[in-house]
C-alpha positions, 0 to 999 in steps of 0.5 A: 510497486515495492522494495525492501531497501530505501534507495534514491531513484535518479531525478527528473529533470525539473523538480516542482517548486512545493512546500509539501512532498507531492504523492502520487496516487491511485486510491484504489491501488493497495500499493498506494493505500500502504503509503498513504497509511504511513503518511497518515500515521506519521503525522506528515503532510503531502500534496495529494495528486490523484493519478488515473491509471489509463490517463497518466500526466506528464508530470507524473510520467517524468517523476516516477521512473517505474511509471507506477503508484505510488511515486513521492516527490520530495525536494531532493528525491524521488522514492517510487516504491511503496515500502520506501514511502512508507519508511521515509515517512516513518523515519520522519516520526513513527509516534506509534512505533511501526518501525519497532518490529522483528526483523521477521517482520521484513520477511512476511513483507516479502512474502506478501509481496511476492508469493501471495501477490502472485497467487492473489493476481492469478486468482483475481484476474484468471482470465489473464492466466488461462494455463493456470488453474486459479483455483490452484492458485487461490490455494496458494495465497490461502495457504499464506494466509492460514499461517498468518492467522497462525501468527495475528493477536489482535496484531502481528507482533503485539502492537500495530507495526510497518507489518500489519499495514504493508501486507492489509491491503493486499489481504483487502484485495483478495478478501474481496474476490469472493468475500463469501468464500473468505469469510467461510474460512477458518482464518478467525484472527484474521478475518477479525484483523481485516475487519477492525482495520475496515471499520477504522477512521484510519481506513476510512481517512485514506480512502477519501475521494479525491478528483483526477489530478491535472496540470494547473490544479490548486494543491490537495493536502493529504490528509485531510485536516479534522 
């Protein structure tokens, strides 16, 4: 889930006694791709729990209010939305300056979260929309896209910002619900953004496997030391 504001959730009832902040995660999920991203750009170190969808943990379900991915735990808060992780960790240090951005920069956030994530879900998941025409609704998110192509010079704002890898994800997922037909759009600055971001040892580091997280089990540090 996301936000646009950082806000404090109300805690559970017991914190866990760590030396890291703990994220709970789901690797697949864009949302949880994004904090992990910023996490990663920052230069912080979290404890990584790995959360199964369709098994959530205890500990999970006490922490995280919306039940969602992402949920970091910290000593002193709980942050259950994916945008706020990622402006906590970037106001911890942002060496690359993601936070230097136009306020518009908030804005395409917005859409992306709101608008095109809709018309992305209702493309990909057709079958749950049946009163919709997912083709209609590919138009919409495809609509959304041609103006950021409009938009993208290598990055969005002429350097890598919060921007570019809050809204990645999502552009991922919907790329891959018919790549063929992506790629045969005239989406050039685009599709180039996409691509470089997939071929990156950025992406390729948070997308490391990591085993289903259950009580008991030893710490796993994200990211990974190299």
């Amino acid at each position: 889930m996301t936000s646009l504001h950082s806000r404090s959730p109300a805690l559970p009832t017991e914190l866990p006694d760590t030396s890291n902040p703990i994220l709970y995660s789901f690797r697949r999920c864009p949302y949880a791709m994004r904090a992990r991203l910023a996490v990663a750009s920052a230069g912080l170190q979290v404890d990584l729990r790995e959360v199964v969808l369709r098994d959530k943990p205890a500990a999970f379900l006490a922490a995280s209010p919306s039940a969602t991915v992402p949920c970091l735990v910290t000593t002193d808060s709980v942050i259950d939305e994916s945008l706020d992780v990622m402006i906590w960790a970037l106001k911890q240090n942002d060496p690359e300056g993601w936070l230097n951005m136009p306020d518009v920069g908030f804005d395409w956030i917005a859409r992306a979260d709101g608008p095109f994530k809709q018309a992305l879900d209702r493309t990909k998941y057709a079958q749950r929309y049946p009163e919709l025409d997912p083709v209609e609704e590919r138009g919409k998110a495809a609509a959304f896209l041609s103006e950021l192509d409009g938009l993208i010079d290598q990055w969005m704002f002429g350097h890598p910002t919060l921007a570019d890898f809050a809204i990645l994800p999502f552009v991922r997922q919907f790329a891959f619900i018919d790549k063929d037909w992506f790629d045969a759009q005239p989406w050039p600055e685009l599709q180039r953004w996409l691509e470089a971001f997939l071929a990156s040892e950025r992406f390729e580091r948070i997308m490391e496997k990591y085993p289903q997280w259950g009580e008991g089990d030893a710490p796993v540090r994200f990211p990974q030391e190299r």
